[in-house]
N, C-alpha and C positions, 0 to 999 in steps of 0.2 A: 268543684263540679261545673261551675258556669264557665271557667275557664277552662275545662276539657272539654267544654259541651262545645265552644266558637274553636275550637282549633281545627275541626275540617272543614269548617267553612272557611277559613280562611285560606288555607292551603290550596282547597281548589277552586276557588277565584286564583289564587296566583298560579295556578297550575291552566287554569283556563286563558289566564294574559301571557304564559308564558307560549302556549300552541299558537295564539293568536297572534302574535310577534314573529315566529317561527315559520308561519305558515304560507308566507310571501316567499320565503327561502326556500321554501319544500318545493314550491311551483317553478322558483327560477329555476331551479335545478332539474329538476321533473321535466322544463318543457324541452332540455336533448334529444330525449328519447320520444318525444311527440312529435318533434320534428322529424326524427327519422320516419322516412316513407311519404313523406308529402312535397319532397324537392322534384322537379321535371325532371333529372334523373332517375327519380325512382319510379316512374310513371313513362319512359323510356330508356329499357336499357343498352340502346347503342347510344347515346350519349353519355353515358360515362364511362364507356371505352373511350368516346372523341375529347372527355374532358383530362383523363387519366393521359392521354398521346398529345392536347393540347402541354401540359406539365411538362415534358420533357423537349417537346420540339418548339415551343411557342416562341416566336422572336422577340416580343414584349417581355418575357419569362427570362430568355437565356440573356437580354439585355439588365434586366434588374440581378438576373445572379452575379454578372460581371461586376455589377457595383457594390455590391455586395462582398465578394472576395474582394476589391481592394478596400473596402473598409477594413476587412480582417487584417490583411496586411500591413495598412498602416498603424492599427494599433500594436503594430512587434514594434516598429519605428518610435511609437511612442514611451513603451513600456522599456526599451533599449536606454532611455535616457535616464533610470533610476537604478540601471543595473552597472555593476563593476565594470569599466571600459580598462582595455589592453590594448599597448601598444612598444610595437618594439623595433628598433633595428640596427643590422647586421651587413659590416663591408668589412672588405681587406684592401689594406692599403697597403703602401710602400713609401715613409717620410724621410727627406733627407732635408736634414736644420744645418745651416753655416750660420757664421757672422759675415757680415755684406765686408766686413773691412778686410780680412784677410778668409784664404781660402784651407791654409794650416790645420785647421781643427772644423770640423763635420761629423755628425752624428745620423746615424739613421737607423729608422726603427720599422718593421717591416711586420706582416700579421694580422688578426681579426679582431676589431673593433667592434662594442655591441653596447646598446642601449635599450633593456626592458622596463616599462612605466607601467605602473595599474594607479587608476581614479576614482573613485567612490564620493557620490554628493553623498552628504550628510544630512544637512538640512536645509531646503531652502524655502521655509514656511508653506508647506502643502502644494506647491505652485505643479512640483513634478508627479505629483499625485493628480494633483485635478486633469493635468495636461492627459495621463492616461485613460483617467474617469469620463472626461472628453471622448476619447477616440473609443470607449466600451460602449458610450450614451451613442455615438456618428452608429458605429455599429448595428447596435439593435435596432435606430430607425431605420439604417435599411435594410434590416432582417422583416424588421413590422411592415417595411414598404411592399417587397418582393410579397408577403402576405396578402398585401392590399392588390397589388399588382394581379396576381394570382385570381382573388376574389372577384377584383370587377372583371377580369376575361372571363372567368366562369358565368358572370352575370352574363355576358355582351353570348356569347357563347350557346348558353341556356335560349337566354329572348331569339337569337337568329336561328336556333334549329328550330325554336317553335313555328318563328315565321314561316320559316321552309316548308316545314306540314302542312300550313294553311295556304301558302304559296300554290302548293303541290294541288291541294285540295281544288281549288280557284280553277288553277290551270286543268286540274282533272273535269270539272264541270263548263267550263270554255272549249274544251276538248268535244266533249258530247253533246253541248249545245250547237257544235258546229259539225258533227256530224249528222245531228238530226236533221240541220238547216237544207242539208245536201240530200237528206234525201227528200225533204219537202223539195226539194227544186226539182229532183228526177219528178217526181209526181206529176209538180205543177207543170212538169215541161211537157209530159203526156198530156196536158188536159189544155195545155195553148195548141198542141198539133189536132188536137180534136174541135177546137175553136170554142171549148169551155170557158176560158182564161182569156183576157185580153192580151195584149203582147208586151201595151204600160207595165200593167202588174207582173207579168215574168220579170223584164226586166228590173223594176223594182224590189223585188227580192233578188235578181242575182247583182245587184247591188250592195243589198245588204250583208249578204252572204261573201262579198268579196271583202268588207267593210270588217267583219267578223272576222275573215280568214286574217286579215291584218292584226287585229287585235290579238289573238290566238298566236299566232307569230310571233308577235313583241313579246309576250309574255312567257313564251318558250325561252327565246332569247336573253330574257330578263332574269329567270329562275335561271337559266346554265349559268350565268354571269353573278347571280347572288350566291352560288355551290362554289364556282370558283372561288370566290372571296372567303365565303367561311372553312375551305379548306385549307385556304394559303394562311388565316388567322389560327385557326387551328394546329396546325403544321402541318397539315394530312398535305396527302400528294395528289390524292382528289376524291371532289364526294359523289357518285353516280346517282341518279336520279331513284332508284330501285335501293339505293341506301338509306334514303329518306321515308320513315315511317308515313303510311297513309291515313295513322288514326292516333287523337290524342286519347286515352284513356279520363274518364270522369276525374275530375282532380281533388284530394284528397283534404284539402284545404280548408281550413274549419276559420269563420271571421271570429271567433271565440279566443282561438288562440292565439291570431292576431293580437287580440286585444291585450293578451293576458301577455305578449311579447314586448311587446309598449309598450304596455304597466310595467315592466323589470327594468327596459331601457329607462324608463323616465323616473323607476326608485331611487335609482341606483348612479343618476347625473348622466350615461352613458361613460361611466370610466369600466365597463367592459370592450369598448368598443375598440380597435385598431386608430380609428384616426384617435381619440382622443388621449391611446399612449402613445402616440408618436409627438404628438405638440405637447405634451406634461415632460415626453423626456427632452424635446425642445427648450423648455422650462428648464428643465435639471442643469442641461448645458450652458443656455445663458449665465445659470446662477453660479458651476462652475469657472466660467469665464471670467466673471466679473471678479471673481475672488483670485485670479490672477494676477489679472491689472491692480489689484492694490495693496500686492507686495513685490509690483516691479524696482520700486526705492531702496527697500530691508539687503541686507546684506544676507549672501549664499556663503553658505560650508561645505567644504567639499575635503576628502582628504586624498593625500597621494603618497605610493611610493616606489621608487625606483631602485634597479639596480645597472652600472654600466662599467665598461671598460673602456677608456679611451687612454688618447696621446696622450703626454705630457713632457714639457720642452721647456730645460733647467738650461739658464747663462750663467757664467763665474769668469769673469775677467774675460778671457781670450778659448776656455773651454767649453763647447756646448755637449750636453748631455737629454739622451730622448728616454725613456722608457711609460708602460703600459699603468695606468693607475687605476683600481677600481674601485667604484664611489656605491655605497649602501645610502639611501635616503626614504625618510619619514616624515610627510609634514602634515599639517591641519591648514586649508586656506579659507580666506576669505574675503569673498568677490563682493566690493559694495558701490554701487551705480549711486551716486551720492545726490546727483541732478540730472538730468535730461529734459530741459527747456520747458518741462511741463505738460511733455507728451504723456508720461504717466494720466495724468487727471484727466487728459482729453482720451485716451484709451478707456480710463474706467467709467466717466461718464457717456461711451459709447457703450459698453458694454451692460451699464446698470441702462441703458435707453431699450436696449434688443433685448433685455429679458422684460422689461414691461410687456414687448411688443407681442413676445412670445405666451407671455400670459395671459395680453388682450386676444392674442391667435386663438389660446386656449379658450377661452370664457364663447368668444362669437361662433368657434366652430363646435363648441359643446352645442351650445342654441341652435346651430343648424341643425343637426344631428335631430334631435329630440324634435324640433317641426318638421324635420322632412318623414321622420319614421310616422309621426302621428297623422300626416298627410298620407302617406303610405295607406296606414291601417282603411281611415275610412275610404279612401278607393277601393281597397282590398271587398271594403262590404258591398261596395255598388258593384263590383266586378263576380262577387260571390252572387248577387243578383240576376247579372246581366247572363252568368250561366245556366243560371236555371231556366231564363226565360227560355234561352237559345235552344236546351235540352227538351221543351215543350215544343217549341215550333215544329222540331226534329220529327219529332214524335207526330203532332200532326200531320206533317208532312209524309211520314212512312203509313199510316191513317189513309189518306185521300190517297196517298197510290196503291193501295188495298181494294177501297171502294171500288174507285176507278177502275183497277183491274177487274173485280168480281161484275161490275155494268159492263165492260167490255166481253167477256165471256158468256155473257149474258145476250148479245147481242145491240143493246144499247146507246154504246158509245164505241167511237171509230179506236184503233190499237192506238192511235196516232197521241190520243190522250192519255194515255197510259203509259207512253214514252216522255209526254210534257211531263207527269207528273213524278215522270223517276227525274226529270231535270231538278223540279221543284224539291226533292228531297238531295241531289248536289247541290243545290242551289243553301238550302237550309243546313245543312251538313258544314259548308262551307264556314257560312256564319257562325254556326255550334264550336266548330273549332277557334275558330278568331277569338270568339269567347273566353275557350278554357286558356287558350295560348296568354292572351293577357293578363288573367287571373295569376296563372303558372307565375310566368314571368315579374309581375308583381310582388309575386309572396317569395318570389328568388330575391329579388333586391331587397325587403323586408328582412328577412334571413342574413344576410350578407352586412347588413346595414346593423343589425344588432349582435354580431358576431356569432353569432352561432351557426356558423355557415359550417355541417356537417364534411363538407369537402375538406376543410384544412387544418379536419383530423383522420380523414382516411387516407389522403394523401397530403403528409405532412412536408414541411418544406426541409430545403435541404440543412435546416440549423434548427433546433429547440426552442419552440415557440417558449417565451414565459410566462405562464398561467397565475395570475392573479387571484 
């Protein structure tokens, strides 16, 4: 009885350490789908039209797939050297045999001559295996690469259309600060021909106002010239000012699950990430390598065999005689490289040096990874801050040009303030955007940086990522 009394206590304590174990897993996996809807894509959808047209036309893109397909190619080149090689060939000739001492007796033979070989290595201690294993490892990093590739133009991509918005924005309130400017100078220029106005201060504002119009200027110039560039990086053929969204949407972005993003990269070493299979299969290669180099001494087997018709050209005293002979052959060889000056050793101890190197690559760029993401996050919460604030000011500012308007209707206060204070909310608008733009942008390279960057599963590359 005391022993059937402690048996569900004990089952669910271990039923209780087993959820508890488990339950870091539930979340890695959980957080896919929480990511969905929080990317600046999903918070504007002409950018992933621009991202989805970047992929097919991007020049960083169509440059990393070039390299790419010759990876693939030359592993046929590699994989060719373990497979049955064929070789044959085929002439017609025309022989006439003398003896040089008299000319009496001459034989000739006339017709088609041919020589087919097949080759098969047999064994030459893993060396033509790894040599393939090689060229599958070259492969995949730059399959991983074209990924990475991919990933950070989506990053670079994402941060410069937000700029754009905030750009547009800026410029949108530069624009009607310098219209208002113009019309205070009509005003003041009535009120200098009334002898209201000194003629200092006219001039003094159309100073300013020219001062302004420069700026306002540049800055036109400067946006047509940042659209230029993100549609030539893009691929687009151009981006019109009227295709640039004029409002970021609240962004979705929670500092929670930042954290809880980190915490999985940092469970887990970051061996989810892209960089960190690319430098492990670095690792793979070296270690490949090096087991090459130290069976360059052992002896290779290879077997062979032929089949041919050739000449053959019979002397007997003062007779010569030609006729066709055809040879069947079978052999087993054996190629043994017995010394080479000691290159061997200098080979393998180059190769045992680069996969060190490759596993110091590995260890220091793990470490980066894990501090830049963790520097990420807590930005990510000052930048979750710094929106809220911005969304207050916003706010206030739409606030005071309420007031303002209702005392101007009121009789009050001049209309004049009631156009400052729509500046005052571009003015803050401006800023509200730069805000989420950041934040966006942030929690893109955050995403991007712990691999679950949703883009490069809706638009998968041209080869089958390998999921871990």
């Amino acid at each position: 009885m005391v022993s059937s009394g402690l048996w569900f206590p004990r089952v669910a304590s271990r039923l209780a350490l087993t959820l508890f174990l488990l339950l870091p897993l539930a979340g890695a996996r959980g957080q896919g789908s929480e990511i969905a809807g929080t990317m600046p894509e999903d918070h504007l959808p002409g950018l992933r039209a621009i991202l989805a047209t970047a992929f097919e036309r991007s020049p960083q893109l169509i440059e990393a797939e070039y390299r790419r397909a010759e990876r693939e190619a030359r592993l046929l080149v590699e994989d060719a050297a373990r497979l049955p090689g064929v070789s044959g060939r085929l002439n017609y000739a025309s022989n006439d045999t003398s003896i040089s001492s008299t000319n009496s007796s001459q034989s000739r033979a006339t017709g088609f001559f041919y020589n087919l070989s097949v080759g098969q290595p047999l064994f030459h201690w893993g060396a033509l295996k790894n040599q393939s294993e090689i060229a599958r490892i070259r492969l995949a990093i730059e399959q991983r690469k074209f990924d990475v590739a991919y990933r950070a133009l989506a990053v670079v991509l994402r941060k410069a259309y937000l700029a754009l918005i905030v750009e547009k924005a800026r410029l949108r309130h530069m624009r009607a600060s310098l219209a208002l400017l113009r019309a205070d100078l009509v005003v003041l220029a009535e009120r200098k021909q009334s002898g209201a106005v000194a003629a200092s201060q006219f001039d003094a504002e159309e100073l300013r106002l020219r001062g302004i119009a420069i700026e306002t200027e540049r800055a036109e110039a400067e946006f047509a010239a940042n659209r230029s560039r993100f549609a030539r990086l893009a691929g687009l053929a151009d981006l019109p000012e009227a295709d640039v969204p004029d409002d970021i949407p609240s962004p979705k972005v929670s500092p929670a699950l930042a954290t809880a993003l980190t915490a999985t990269l940092l469970r887990d070493g970051a061996k989810s990430t892209l960089e960190y299979e690319i430098h492990e299969l670095a690792v793979q290669e070296a270690l490949r390598r090096h087991k090459i180099e130290k069976v360059r001494l052992l002896p290779k087997f290879s077997a062979e065999a032929g089949l041919s018709l050739e000449n053959s050209t019979d002397v007997n005293g003062n007779a010569v005689n030609q006729q066709g002979i055809q040879r069947r052959t079978i052999s087993i060889n054996a190629n043994w490289n017995i010394f080479d000056g000691f290159a061997t050793r200098g080979l393998t101890r180059d190769a045992l040096a680069a996969r060190r190197l490759a596993e110091r690559t590995l260890a220091a760029r793990t470490e980066e990874i894990l501090r830049d993401a963790q520097i990420l996050e807590r930005s990510l919460k000052i930048d979750a801050s710094e929106v809220e604030l911005r969304d207050l000011h916003h706010g206030l500012a739409i606030q005071g040009r309420k007031r303002t308007a209702e005392e101007a209707a009121l009789g009050n206060l001049p209309q004049g303030d009631v156009d400052r204070a729509q500046l005052n909310i571009g003015q803050a608008e401006a800023a509200m955007l730069a805000a989420r733009a950041v934040l966006l942008g942030r929690w893109s390279e955050l995403v991007a940086l712990a691999a679950d960057d949703p883009l490069l599963n809706t638009h998968s590359a041209r080869h089958a990522r390998e999921k871990k």
